[in-house]
Structures are given as C-alpha cells and as structure tokens.
N, C-alpha and C positions, 0 to 999 in steps of 0.2 A: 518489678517490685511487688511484696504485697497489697494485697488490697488492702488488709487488717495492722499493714505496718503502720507504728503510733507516728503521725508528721511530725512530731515535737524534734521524736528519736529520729525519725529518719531525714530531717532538716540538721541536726547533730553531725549525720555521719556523711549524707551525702546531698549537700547543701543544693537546693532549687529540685530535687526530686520529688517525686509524686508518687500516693501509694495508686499500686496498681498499673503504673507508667514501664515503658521497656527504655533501657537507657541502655548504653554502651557503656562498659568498666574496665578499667585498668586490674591487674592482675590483684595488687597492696587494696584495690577501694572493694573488689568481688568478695578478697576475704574479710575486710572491717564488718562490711554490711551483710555477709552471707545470710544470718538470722533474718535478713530483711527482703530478703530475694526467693519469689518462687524456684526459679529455677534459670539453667541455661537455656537460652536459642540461638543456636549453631544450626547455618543451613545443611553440612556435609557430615553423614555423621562418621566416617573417619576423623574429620576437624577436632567430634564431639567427644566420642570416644578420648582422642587422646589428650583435650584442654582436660577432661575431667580427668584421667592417670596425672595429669600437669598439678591440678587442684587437689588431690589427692595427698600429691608430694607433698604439695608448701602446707596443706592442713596438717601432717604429720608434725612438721618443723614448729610450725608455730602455736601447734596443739601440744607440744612437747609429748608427743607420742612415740619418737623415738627413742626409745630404750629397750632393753636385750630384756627383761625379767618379764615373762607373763602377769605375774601379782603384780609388776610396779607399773603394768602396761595397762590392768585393767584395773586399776585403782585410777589411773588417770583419766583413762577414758570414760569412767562411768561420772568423774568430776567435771569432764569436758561437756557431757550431756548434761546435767546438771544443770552446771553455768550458762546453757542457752545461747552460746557466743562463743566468738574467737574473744580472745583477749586484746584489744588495739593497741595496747603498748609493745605486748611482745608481737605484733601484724608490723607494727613501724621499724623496730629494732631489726628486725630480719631483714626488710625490705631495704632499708640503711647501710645495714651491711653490705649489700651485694648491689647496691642500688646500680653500679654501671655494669656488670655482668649481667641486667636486665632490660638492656638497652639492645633495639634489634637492632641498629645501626653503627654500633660503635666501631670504629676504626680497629681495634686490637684484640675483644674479645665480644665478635657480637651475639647475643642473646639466642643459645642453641643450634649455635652457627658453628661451621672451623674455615677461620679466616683464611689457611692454605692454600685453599682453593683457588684463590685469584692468582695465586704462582704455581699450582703445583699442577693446573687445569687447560685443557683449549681451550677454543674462544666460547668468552659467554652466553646463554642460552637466551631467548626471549622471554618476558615476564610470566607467557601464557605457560613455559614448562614447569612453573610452579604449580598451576591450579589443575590437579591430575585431572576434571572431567573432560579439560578443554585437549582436541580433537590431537591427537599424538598418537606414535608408535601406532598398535593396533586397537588402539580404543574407538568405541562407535564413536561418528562425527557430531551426533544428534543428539549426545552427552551436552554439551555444550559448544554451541556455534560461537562463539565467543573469540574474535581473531588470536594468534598468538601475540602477534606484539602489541595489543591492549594491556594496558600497564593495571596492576594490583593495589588495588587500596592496603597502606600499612596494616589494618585493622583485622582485615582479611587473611594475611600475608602470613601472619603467626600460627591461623586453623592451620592454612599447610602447608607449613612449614616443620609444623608437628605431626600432619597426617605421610608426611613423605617419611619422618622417622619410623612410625609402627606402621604404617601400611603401603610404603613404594613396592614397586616389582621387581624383578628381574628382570633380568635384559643389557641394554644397553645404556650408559651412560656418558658423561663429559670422560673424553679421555686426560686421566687424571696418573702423573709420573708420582711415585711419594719412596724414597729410598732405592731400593733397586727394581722397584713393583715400576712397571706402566701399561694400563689396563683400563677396558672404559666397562667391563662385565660387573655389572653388578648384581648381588644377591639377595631375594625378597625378603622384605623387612618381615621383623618376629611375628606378627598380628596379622600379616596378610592372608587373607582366605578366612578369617576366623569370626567368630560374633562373642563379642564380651555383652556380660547384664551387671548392669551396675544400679546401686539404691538410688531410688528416688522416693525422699522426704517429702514432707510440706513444708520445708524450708531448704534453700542449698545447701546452710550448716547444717543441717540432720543428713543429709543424703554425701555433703561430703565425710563428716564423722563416722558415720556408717561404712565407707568406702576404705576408712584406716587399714590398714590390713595389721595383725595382730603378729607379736617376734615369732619365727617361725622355727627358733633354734638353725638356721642355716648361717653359715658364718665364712663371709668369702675372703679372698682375701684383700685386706686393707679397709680402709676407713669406708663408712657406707655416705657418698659423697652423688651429690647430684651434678650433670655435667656443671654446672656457672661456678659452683662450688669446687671445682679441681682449680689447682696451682697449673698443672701441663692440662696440654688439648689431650684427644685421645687419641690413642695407637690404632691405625688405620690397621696394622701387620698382627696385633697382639690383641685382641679384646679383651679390658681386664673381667676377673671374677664376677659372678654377680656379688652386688649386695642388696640387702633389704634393709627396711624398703626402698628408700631413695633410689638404690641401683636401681632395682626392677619397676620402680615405677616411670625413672625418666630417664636412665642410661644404656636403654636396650638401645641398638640401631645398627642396620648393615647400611645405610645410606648416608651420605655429608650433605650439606645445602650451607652456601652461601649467597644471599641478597644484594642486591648493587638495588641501591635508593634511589628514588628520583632528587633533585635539588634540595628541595625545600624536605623532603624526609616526608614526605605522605602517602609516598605508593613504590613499591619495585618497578623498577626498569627493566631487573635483567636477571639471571640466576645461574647459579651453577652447582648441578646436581651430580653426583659422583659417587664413587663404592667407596663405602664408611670402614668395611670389613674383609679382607682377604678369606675368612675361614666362618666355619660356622660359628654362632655367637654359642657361648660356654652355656649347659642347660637350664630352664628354668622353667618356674611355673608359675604365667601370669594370675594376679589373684580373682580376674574378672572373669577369666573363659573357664567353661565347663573342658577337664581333662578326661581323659580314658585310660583305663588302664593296658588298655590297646589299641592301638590306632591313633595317638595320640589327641591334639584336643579339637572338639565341635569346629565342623567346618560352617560358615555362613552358607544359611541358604533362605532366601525370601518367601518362598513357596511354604517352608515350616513355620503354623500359627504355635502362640504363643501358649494356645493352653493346652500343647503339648508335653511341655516344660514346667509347667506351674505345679506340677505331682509333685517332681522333685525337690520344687522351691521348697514347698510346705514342709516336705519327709527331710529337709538338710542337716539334720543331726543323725537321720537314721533312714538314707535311701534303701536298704533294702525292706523297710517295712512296704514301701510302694513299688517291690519288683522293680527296682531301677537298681542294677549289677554295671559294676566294672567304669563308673563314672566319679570322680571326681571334683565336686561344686565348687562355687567363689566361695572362697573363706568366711567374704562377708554374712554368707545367709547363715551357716551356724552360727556365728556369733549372736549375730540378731536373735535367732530362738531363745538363745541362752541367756536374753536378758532378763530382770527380773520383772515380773507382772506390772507393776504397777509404771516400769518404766515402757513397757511394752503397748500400757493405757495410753501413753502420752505421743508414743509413735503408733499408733492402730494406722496410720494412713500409708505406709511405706510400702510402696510398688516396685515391681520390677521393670527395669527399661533396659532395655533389647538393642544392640549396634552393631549393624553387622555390614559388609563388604563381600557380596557375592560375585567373586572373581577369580582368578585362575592366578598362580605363583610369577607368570610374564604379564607383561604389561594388554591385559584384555580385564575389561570390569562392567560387569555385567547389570550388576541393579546393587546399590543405596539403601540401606532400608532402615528405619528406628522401628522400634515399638516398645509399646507400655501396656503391662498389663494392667485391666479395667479393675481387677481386685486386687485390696492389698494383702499382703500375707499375714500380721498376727492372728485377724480372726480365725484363718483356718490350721495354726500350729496344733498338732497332737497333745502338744500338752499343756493346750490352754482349749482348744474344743476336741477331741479324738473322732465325736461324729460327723463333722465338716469336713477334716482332714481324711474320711472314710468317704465322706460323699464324693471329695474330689479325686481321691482314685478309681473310685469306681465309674464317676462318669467316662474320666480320662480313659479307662481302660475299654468300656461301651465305644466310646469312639475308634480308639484304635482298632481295634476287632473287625467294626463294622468297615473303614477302610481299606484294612489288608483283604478281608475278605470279598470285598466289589474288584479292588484291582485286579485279585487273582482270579474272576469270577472274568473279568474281559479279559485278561489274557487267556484263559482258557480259550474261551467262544473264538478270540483271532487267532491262536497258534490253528484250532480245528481246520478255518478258515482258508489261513495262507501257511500251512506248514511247514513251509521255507524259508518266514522270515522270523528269524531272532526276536525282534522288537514287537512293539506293542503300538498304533498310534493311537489306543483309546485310555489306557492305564492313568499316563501321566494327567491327561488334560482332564479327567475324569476324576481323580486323585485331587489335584489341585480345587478344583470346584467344592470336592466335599469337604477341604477341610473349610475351603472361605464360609461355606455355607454351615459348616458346625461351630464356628468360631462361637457366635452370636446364643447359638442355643446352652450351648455350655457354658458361657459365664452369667445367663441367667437360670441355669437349671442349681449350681453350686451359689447364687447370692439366697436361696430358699432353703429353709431348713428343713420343709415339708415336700421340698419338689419330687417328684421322680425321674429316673435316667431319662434323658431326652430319646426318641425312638430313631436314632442315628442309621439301623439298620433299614428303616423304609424311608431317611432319607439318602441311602447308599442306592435301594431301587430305584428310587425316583432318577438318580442321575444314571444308573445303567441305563434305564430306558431310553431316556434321552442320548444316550448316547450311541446304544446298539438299533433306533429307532430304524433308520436308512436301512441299515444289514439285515435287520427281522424282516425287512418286507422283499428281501431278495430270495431267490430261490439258492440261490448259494449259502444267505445265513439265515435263514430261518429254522433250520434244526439246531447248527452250533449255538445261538443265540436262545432258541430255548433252553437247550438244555442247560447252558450256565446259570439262567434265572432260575431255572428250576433248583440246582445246586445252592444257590443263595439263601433263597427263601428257604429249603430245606434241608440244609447244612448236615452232613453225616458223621464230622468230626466231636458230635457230643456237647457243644460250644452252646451257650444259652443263649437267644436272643435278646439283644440290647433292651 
C-alpha cells in the first residue's frame, strides 16, 4: 500500500489495512484500491508479467476502455486519468457478473482452466509440475530444490497458472486424446524467450491505465471476449482470431492447465498440463515486447542493461531521430508522449519495468530477471526537453561504440593468438563487465543537465587490461595483445572518442 494513502480512504476500501503495509488481494479488491497500491510483488516475473497483461484486461473492462473509435477511446481514457480511480461500482458489477468463472476451483468452469483435461488426459501430474522453476524435464536442479510432490499454496497457484499460459515450453506434455488428435507435444507458449516493459506509475492505477493498449483498427473475427467470458471452452484444433484487446491480452495460449485442489481448497495437489493448440496461434503483436521489422520480436537476455533501451523509450514517437531503425515499441510509450503537459506533470514519475525469461523455445531456463529503470521518461521526452532527450542519445551511443569496439579489439588479439578457433573466450565476459559497470555511470551522467559523456572508452581499457593481463605477459601474446590496445586507443576508423 501507499505510504501517503489517506487511512480514512483506505479503512473505506480495504478495511484493517495500513498505509505502507504489503497485503495479499484478491483480483475485484487489487482493482477497487489500485489508486492505493504502490505497486505488485510477484516473486516470478513470468508470474508478473502475465498478472499484469491479466490486470491490464480487467482495467480495460472496467475502465470501459473497450471501444473501437480512437476519439471515443481517448476521450475516455484521459477521463479515466482524471478520475484518479477505477470506479467501484462498475469494479463490483463486472466482478458480479462473472463471479463463478473466477473461481480457480470450480468444478465446471474453473478460472483459466479447461476442465477436459481430467478426461481427455493421463494420469495426473504432481503439484511441483506447475511451478516451472522446480527441477523438471531439462531445467537446472538448483532453480528450485523444492520436492515435486510439495503441494502449491492457492495464492501462488494462479502466478503459474498464468505463467505456463505466455511462457511454457515445448516439449513434452500430459498425453492428452481431444477429437481425433492424441498427442502429448506441445508447442511454446507466445511470450516465451521474449522480455516485455511495461509502465510503472506511482500508483498501480496509473501503471495499469497506462498499460491500456489503445483500438488498433484490427478487427478479428467475433466478439473480443476473454477466456471466463466465452460461452464454449476453447478449440484445442482451431485457435480462434485474435481480438483486441481482450483477445490479446488474456486469450493467447498454446498450453491447457487443469488444478486438482487439496480438500479444504488452499493449495493444488496435482495438475495437468497439456497442448492447448495443434497449430501455430493466428499472428499478432503483443503490446508489451519491442517488434522488428525482421527477425521478429526482442529475445530476453539478462546480460542486456537497461539503458540500452531507454534512447528508444524516450524517441517512442520518432525512433529514428535516435538511429534506432527497423523496431517496433509498446504502444504504451507513444501514447504516453502524446499526453498533454500538464498531464504529463502529474505522471513525471513513470518508469519502465523490464520482464524477461532468458530461455530457450524447449523446456531449458536459464535466468529470471526484472528490472526498472532508475529514470523516469517524461523529463527526458523531445518535446518537453529536446536537450536531455540529446544528452541521452548521445551518451547511449559513447557507450555502445566504446563496447563494440573493446569486444572487437579482443577478438582481434585472440583470433592473432589461436587462429583456429572461431570463438572468443574473452569478448563475452568482458562485454558483460562493461556494461554492468557503465550501468551506474550513465544514469548519473543523463540525471545532470551540465554533465559530460561519461569516459566509457577508458573504462573499455580498463577492462581489456584486465582481461588480456595473463596473455600480455606471455611470450605468445604480448605482441597480439599490444597491438589491439594499440588499435583501441587509436582507432583508424575516424570514430571520436567517447
């Protein structure tokens, strides 16, 4: 909760709470009080990622943001920010409606569940095959030692429940019969391999309102319906249309999951996880991951800092003014630019947070990772400072420069070396160092209006040294090894120093 939320108001909405306190929330109490909530803590952040596309949807619904007209879309939405709140009446009314389609345990329709499975399935799996860190298939052991048939607290049960829908693997699954199909292959979920950035407000409502995704003119077919909201389950054989947003924010899925409860309904017992889809899911374009116009969109990778990315955040109405070609952003950051000033005063705090799963399309996961950038974006939008939004390309770009050029500066010195091998083993780990180590300098050198480019390229020497130290003093690399220092420091391609 916040620290600044009024007790009066938040004794109102969610009785015996504390500002400042972390509480557990049901899905209807997350959005009454959202204006009252820092933010989520989700340990997984596949979990996180996908509660917030979850939170996303129902803010849609109950923000009455769904609707097809741009003008009627952003007439709403600037009334939605306005009003500072979800509206509790229409938070109850939805929740009302659907109240037993959001029951994880319901015998006939349970909560992002398809009941099938317990008939259409082998036998059921242990609790632990729900919780992907814990030790399966080919994932490291050391993810989580955690036994498989250690039962799942309810609470927990829904992060992944929802992470197995955007982020399961390929591979193998419950062999599951559905029509003339019987088959236990399944195919990786949409979001696997990928890192979405999604807003973060100083309030949950501002970071979910912000996360709205705006009508896209895409028009699939049939009603844009979230699974608890369909009359039939879904077609295992047939994947229907996307739609927006609804579709795409909760009805993507190549995988099915069913829960077996313990007694009393406080933890899973058991599960059975299965291929959701026969074919590939029909195209689309999440509103959270950075797209390409080739190659399709950003794979996760942990070892990429964050203010690598923050050029682009800033230039999101116009990447090419920061040399960033052939990329595609979350919808949400243009929109965000294009608010107007004074509403842009009121959000100056809004950061970007970072969620990614560095892991391979089969069941291998490698490293978890969140992050948040330390600044938030209005101050540095071009069209609210253009010299800021100048500083941070240009640092961005000092940095890049100074690491392509140390990588290529060691591989140099080792191909001289060992001629015959491909690889590099000084690049990567060398690489890695300089950005952890430029992390810190760059988002103090862009919070100064007066700063200058941090001197990125002698701290590229610093880590060649150390790195080619051992090989300078052999008689085998003491020549390769100066003479790439020498290349570095005096660069013939023309290039300025950082």
């Amino acid at each position: 909760m916040r620290e600044d939320a009024p007790l009066g108001e938040l004794e109102k909405v969610l009785p015996g709470a504390q500002p400042g306190e972390r509480v557990w929330l049901g899905l209807r109490s997350a959005l009454s009080a959202a204006h009252l909530i820092v933010d989520l803590e989700v340990a997984n952040p596949a979990a996180e990622s996908m509660l917030r596309r979850l939170l996303t949807g129902l803010a849609v619904r109950v923000g009455g943001l769904d609707v097809t007209g741009r003008e009627d879309w952003e007439e709403r939405f600037d009334a939605l920010l306005t009003g500072g709140r979800f509206d509790p009446g229409a938070v109850d009314a939805y929740f009302d409606r659907w109240l037993q389609r959001f029951d994880l345990f319901d015998g006939r329709r349970p909560f992002m569940q398809d009941p099938r499975l317990a008939e259409e399935c082998s036998k059921q799996a242990p609790p632990g095959r729900l919780v992907i860190p814990r030790p399966s298939g080919a994932n490291q052991p050391w993810l989580d030692r955690t036994p498989q048939g250690e039962p799942v607290p309810a609470g927990e049960a829904l992060g992944w429940l929802l992470a197995w829908r955007g982020y399961g693997p390929s591979g193998l699954g419950a062999q599951r019969r559905h029509a003339s199909v019987n088959s236990k292959n399944m195919k990786a979920a949409p979001l696997r391999a990928l890192v979405s950035f999604h807003p973060l407000g100083e309030s949950l409502f501002a970071s979910l309102v912000l996360s709205c995704p705006p009508p896209s003119g895409f028009e699939g077919a049939g009603a844009d319906l979230a699974p608890w909201e369909r009359d039939d389950l879904e077609d295992p054989l047939a994947p229907a249309a996307v739609s927006d947003p609804m579709g795409l924010l909760t009805g993507r899925s190549t995988h099915h999951v069913l829960l077996a409860p313990s007694v009393d309904g406080s933890a899973v017992t058991g599960c059975w996880v299965a291929w959701g889809s026969r074919v590939d899911l029909p195209a689309a374009r999440d509103p959270f991951v950075i797209d390409r116009a080739k190659g399709g969109p950003v794979r996760a990778s942990w070892r990429r800092q964050l203010l690598r990315d923050f050029d682009a955040f800033v230039h999101a109405r116009d990447p090419a003014a920061a040399g960033i070609k052939g990329q595609i952003l979350p919808v949400w950051l243009s929109v965000f630019a294009d608010l107007p000033p004074d509403v842009l005063e009121v959000l100056a705090g809004v950061r970007v947070r970072a969620l990614g799963c560095h892991q391979e399309k089969q069941d291998r996961d490698e490293h978890w990772y969140a992050a948040t950038t330390p600044a938030s974006i209005a101050p540095f939008l071009p069209s609210r400072h253009p010299q800021r939004a100048a500083r941070v390309a240009r640092t961005r770009l000092a940095a890049e420069l100074a690491a392509a050029d140390m990588a290529k500066v060691l591989r140099s010195a080792w191909k001289e070396m060992a001629p015959g091998d491909k690889g590099c083993a000084w690049a990567d780990a060398a690489t890695s160092e300089f950005w952890d180590r430029a992390d810190p300098l760059f988002w103090s050198a862009i919070a100064q209006d007066e700063a200058e480019v941090p001197q990125f390229r002698g701290l590229g020497l610093e880590i060649f040294d150390s790195t080619t130290r051992e090989a300078a003093a052999s008689p085998q690399g003491l020549l390769p090894v100066a003479r790439a220092r020498s290349s570095f420091t005096h660069p013939r391609s023309g290039r300025k120093k950082s």
